[in-house]
C-alpha positions in Angstrom: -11.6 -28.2 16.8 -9.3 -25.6 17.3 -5.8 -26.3 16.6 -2.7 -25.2 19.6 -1.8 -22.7 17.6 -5.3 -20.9 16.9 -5.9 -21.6 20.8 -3.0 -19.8 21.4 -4.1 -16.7 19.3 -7.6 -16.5 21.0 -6.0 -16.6 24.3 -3.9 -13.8 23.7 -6.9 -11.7 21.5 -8.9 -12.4 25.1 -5.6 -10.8 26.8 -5.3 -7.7 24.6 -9.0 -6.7 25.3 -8.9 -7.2 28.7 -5.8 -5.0 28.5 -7.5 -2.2 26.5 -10.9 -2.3 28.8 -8.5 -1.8 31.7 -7.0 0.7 30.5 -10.0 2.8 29.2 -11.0 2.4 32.5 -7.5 3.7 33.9 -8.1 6.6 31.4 -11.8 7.2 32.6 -10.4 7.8 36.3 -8.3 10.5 35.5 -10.7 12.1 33.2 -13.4 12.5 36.7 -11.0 13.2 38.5 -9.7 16.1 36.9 -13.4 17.3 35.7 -13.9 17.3 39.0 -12.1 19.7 40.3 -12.8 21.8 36.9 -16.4 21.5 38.4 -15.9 22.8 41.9 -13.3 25.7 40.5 -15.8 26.6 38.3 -18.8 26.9 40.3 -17.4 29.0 42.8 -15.3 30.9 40.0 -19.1 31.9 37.8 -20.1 33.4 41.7 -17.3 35.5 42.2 -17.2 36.6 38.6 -21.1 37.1 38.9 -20.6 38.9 41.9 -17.9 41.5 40.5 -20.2 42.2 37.5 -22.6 43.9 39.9 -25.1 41.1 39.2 -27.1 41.0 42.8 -28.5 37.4 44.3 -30.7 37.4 47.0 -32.1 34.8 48.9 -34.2 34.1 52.1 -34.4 31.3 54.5 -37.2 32.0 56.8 -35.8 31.4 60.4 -38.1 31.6 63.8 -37.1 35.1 64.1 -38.1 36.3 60.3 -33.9 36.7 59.8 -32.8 35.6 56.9 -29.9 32.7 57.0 -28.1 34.0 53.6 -28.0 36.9 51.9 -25.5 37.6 49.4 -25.7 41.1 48.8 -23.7 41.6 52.2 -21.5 38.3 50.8 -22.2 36.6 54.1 -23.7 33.6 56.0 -25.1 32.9 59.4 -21.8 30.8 60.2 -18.5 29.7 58.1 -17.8 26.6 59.2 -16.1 24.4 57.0 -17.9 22.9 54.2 -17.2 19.3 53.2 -18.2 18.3 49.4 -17.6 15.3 48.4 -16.4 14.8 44.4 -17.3 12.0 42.4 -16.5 10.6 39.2 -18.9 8.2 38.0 -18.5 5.4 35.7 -22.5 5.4 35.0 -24.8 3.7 32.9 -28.3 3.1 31.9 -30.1 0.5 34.7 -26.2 0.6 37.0 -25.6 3.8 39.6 -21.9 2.7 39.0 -18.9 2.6 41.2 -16.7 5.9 41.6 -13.5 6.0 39.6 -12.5 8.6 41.4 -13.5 10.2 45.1 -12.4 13.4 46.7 -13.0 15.3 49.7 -12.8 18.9 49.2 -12.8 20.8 52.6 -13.6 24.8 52.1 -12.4 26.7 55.5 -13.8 30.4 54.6 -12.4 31.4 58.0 -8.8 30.3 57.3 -8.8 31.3 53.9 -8.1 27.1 52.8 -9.4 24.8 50.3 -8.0 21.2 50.7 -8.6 18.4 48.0 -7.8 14.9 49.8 -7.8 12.2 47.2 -9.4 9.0 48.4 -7.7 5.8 46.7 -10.7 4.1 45.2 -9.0 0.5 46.9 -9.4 2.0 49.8 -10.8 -1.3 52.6 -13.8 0.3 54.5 -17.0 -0.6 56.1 -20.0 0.6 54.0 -22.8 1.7 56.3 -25.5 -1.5 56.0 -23.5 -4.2 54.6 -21.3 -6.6 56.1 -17.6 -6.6 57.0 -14.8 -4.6 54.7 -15.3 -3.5 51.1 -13.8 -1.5 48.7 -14.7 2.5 49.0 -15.7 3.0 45.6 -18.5 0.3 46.4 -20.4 2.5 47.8 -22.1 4.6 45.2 -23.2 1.5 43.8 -25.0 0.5 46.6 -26.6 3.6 47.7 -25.8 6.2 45.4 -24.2 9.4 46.4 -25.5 9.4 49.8 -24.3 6.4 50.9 -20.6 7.2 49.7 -21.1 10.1 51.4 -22.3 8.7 54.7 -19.2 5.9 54.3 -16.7 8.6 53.6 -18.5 10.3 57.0 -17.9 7.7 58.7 -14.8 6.1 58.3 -13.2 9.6 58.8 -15.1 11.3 61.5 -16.1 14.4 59.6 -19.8 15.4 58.7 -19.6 15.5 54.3 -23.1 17.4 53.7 -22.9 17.9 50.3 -21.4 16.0 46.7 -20.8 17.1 43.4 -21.3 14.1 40.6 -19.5 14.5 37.3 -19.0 12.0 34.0 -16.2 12.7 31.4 -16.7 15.3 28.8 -14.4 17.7 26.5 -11.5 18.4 29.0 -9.2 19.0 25.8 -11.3 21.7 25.1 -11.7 23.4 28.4 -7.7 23.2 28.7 -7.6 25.3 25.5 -10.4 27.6 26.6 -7.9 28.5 29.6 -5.2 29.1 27.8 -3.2 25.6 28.2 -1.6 24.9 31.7 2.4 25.3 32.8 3.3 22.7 34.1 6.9 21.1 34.6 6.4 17.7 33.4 9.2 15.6 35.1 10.8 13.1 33.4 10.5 12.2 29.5 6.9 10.5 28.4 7.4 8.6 25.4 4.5 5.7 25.1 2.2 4.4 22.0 -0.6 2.5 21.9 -1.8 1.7 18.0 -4.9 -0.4 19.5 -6.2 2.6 21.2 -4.5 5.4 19.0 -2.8 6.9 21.9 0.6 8.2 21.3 2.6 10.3 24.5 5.6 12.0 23.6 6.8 14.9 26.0 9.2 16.1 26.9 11.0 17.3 30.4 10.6 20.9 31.5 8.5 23.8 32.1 6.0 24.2 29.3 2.3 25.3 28.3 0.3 22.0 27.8 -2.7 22.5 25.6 -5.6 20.4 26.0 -3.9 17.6 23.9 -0.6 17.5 25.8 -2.4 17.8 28.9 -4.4 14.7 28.5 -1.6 13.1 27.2 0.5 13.9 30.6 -2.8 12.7 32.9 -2.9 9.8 31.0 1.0 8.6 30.8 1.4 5.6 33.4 4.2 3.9 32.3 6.3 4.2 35.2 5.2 1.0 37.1 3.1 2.6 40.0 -0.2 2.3 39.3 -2.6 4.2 40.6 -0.5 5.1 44.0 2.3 3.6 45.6 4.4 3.9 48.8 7.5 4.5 47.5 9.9 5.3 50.8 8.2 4.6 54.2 10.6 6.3 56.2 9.4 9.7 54.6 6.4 8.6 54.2 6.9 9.9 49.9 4.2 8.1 48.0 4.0 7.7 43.6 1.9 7.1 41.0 -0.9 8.8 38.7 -2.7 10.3 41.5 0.3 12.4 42.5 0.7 13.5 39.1 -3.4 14.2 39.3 -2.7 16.4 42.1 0.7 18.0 40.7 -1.9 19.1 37.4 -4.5 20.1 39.8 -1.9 22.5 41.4 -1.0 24.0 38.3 -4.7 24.2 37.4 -5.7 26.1 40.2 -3.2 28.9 39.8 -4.1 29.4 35.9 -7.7 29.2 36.9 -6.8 32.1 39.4 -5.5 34.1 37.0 -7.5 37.6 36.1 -7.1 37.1 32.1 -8.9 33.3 32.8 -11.7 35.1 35.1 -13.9 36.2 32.3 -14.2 33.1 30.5 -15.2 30.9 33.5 -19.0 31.9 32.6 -18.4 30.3 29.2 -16.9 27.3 30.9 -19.8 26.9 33.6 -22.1 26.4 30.6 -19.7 24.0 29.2 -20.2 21.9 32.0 -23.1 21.8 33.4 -24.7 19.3 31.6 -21.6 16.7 33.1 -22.3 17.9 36.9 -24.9 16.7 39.6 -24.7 18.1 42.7 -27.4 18.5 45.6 -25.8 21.5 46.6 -27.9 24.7 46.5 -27.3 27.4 44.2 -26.9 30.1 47.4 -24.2 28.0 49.0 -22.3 27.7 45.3 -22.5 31.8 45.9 -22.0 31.5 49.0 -18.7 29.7 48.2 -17.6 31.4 45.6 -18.1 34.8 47.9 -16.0 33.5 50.5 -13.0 32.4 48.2 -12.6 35.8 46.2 -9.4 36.3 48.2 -7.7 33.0 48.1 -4.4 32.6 45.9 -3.1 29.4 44.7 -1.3 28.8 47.6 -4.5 28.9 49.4 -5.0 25.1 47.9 -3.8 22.5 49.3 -3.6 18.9 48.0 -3.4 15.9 50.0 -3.5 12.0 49.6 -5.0 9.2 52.6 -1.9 8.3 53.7 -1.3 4.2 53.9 0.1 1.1 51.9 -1.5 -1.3 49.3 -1.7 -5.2 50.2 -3.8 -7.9 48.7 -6.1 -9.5 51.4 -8.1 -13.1 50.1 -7.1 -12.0 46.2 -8.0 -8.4 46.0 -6.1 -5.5 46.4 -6.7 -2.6 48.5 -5.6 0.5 50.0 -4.6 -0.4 53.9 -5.3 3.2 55.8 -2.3 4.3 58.5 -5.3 5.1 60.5 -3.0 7.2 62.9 -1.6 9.3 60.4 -5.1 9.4 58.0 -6.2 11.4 61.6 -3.4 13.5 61.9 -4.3 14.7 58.2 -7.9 15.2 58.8 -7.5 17.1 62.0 -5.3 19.5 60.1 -6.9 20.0 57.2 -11.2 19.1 57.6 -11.4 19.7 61.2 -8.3 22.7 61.2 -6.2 21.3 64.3 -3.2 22.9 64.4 -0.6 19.5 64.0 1.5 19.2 67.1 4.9 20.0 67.4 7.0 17.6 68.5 10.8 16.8 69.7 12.5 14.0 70.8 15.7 13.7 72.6 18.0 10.8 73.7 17.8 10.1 77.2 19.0 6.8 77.4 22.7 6.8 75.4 21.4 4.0 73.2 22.7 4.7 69.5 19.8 5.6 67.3 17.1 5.7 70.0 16.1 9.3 69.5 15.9 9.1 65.4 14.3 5.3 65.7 11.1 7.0 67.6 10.8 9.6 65.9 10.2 7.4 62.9 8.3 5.4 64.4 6.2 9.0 65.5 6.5 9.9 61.8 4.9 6.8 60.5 1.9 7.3 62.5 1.6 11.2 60.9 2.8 13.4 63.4 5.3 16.1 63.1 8.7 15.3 64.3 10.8 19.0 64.2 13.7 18.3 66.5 16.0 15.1 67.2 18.9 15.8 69.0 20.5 14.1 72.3 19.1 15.3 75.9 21.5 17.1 77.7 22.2 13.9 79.9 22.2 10.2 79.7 20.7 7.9 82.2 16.9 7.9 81.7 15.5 5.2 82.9 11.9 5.3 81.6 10.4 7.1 78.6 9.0 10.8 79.7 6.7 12.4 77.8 6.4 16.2 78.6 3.2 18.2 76.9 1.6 21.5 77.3 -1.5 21.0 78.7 -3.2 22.3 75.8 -2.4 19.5 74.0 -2.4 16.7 76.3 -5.0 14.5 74.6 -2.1 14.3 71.9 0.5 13.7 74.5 -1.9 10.8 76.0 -1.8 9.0 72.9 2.2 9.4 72.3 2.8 8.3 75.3 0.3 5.0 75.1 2.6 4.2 71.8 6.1 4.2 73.9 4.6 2.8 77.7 5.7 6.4 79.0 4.5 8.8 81.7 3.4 11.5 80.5 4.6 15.0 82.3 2.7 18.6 82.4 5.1 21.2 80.6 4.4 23.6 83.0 5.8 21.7 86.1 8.5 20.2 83.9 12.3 21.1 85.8 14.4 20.5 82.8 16.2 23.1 80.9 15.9 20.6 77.8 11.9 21.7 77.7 13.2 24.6 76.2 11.0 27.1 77.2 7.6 25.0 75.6 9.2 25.6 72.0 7.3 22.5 71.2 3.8 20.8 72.0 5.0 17.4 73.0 8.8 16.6 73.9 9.8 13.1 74.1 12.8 12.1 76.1 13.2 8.4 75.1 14.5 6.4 78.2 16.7 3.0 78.4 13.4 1.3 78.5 12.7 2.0 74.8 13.9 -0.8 73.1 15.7 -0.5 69.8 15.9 -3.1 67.0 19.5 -3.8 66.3 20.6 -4.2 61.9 
């Protein structure tokens, strides 16, 4: 029998491995996700590169009138709508699909000259196509592989995903060196060791080159209390954590990978990694792809997080979706809505009415430009003036403050402002605002 004090030791052996296998598994989501996006960069980087090298592709899709749908010799397609891929990283083993460490919709407008990475919180609570009542997302790929996370993430967002690309973890130290390193201005000092795993961070603040080593070191550091991702100030809706950072790397990734003294080694980088990607996307829509963004800059990329909170519902944690706002994002940047434009003006005299609905606008994702006081007092009800372009927008604004809802175009007030804005809302004495 086991004496208290040998009891006590096991228990805290059990604690330090479960410690470490969280942590490897911590490790392993920042790993896929950042392979990842190496993947898709790559891909389309080999086709441009390909291309510029005079090396000619051609490829033929019979349709009912003997055209062809593709043909990259003319670098063109029969449409260029956007195309949604949807990135996974994969904790797989032998027997066990896995669940996704890390999921991301990339969203490749050709026609506006955009690619947009939205990170999908693995926590985040969903219905899964099939099964019964709300699961975690990154459920999905273990119950139905790819195309079932696919089909959820379709789903639960409104927006067709027609294609994924798979990756596991392999040699990103290496492919950081083979670019060069990465600049990146690493924010705050990263001092953190770890003798069990022989893991020791120590940078410092500043703008510096990262080689592979540093770089994994930065992706890796997490010891500033957030987790994965946090809401840390509602009222601007700022959010923290190691997917930030993930996306603050993938940033500075994109613009080195964009960089004509990187272009000739992406061949030598492709064949570094295709062993680690699955994807069932055809090798003319990779050229395809890869044709279309030969223009884009860094600035062309554009990185972007579901917005919502984290909450623990019957023990387990998840990632609660602002549904309103999660819309507002994917209109922008999947389905490439223009966001509305909105004021809002003080009608009513009430202190704080005007700034207390545009938060409450804000919190719901939509873009507040202007809060000021209307030129008089003495609104009795809430008015929502819209252009009638937008008055499906409008519709919903005004369901969210019980207003009536006014065409811009037969509006009499000077405070419209000659339609400066999409939506103006003039908040009336029947708003109510909470008194502190």
């Amino acid at each position: 029998m086991l004496t208290p004090e040998e009891l006590e030791l096991k228990r805290q052996e059990l604690q330090e491995k479960r410690r470490q296998k969280r942590e490897r598994r911590r490790l392993r989501r920042i790993y896929y996700g950042l392979m990842i996006i190496l993947a898709i960069l790559l891909v389309v980087g080999t086709a441009y590169y390909t291309y510029h090298k005079g090396v000619r592709f051609s490829y033929s899709t019979q349709t009912g009138d003997g055209s062809s749908g593709f043909d990259v010799d003319k670098g063109s397609q029969a449409s260029l709508e956007p195309v949604n891929i949807l990135v996974l990283g994969i904790d797989e083993r032998p027997d066990d699909p896995g669940r996704t460490d890390t999921m991301i919709l990339a969203s490749i407008d050709q026609a506006k000259g955009r690619v947009s990475l939205i990170s999908l919180p693995r926590d985040t609570r969903v219905r899964i196509p099939g099964r019964r009542g709300y699961e975690k997302l990154n459920s999905a790929h273990a119950y139905g592989g790819p195309r079932l996370a696919m089909s959820t993430v379709s789903k639960f967002l409104g927006v067709p995903v027609k294609y994924y690309v798979k990756v596991d973890f392999n040699g990103f130290e290496q492919l950081v060196d083979i670019l060069g390193g990465v600049e990146i201005d690493v924010e705050r000092r990263m001092k953190y060791d770890d003798y069990a795993q022989n893991l020791h961070i120590n940078l410092y603040p500043g703008l510096q080159v990262l080689n592979g080593a540093d770089a994994l070191a930065y992706v890796r550091y997490r010891a500033d209390g957030l987790g994965d991702v946090a809401l840390v100030d509602p009222a601007k809706g700022e959010y923290g954590g190691r997917i930030l950072r993930q996306q603050k790397f993938i940033n500075a990734l994109v613009h080195q990978v964009l960089q004509p003294s990187v272009i000739t080694k992406l061949p030598s980088l492709f064949l570094q990694l295709r062993d680690c990607v699955t994807t069932n996307m055809p090798v003319t829509q990779m050229l395809s792809l890869g044709l279309g963004v030969r223009d884009f800059t860094s600035d062309s990329v554009i990185t972007a997080l579901l917005p919502g909170i984290g909450e623990t519902i019957n023990g387990a944690s998840y990632w609660i979706l602002n549904e309103d706002a999660t819309q507002v994002l994917v209109d922008q940047l999947v389905r490439g809505i223009e966001p509305v434009t909105i004021q809002v003006l003080n009608g009513s005299g009430a202190a704080g009415a005007a700034g207390y609905a545009a938060e409450r606008l804000r919190e719901r994702g939509y873009q507040v430009i202007d809060v000021r006081d209307a030129q008089s007092f003495g609104y009795r009800e809430t008015e929502v003036i819209v252009k009638p372009a937008r008055r499906d927008v409008g519709a919903q604004i005004a369901q969210i403050f019980d207003a009536k809802i006014i065409d811009g175009e037969d509006a009499g007030t000077v405070a419209w402002g000659d339609g400066r804005y999409d939506v103006m809302v003039i908040v009336g004495e029947n708003f109510s605002v909470p008194q502190f």
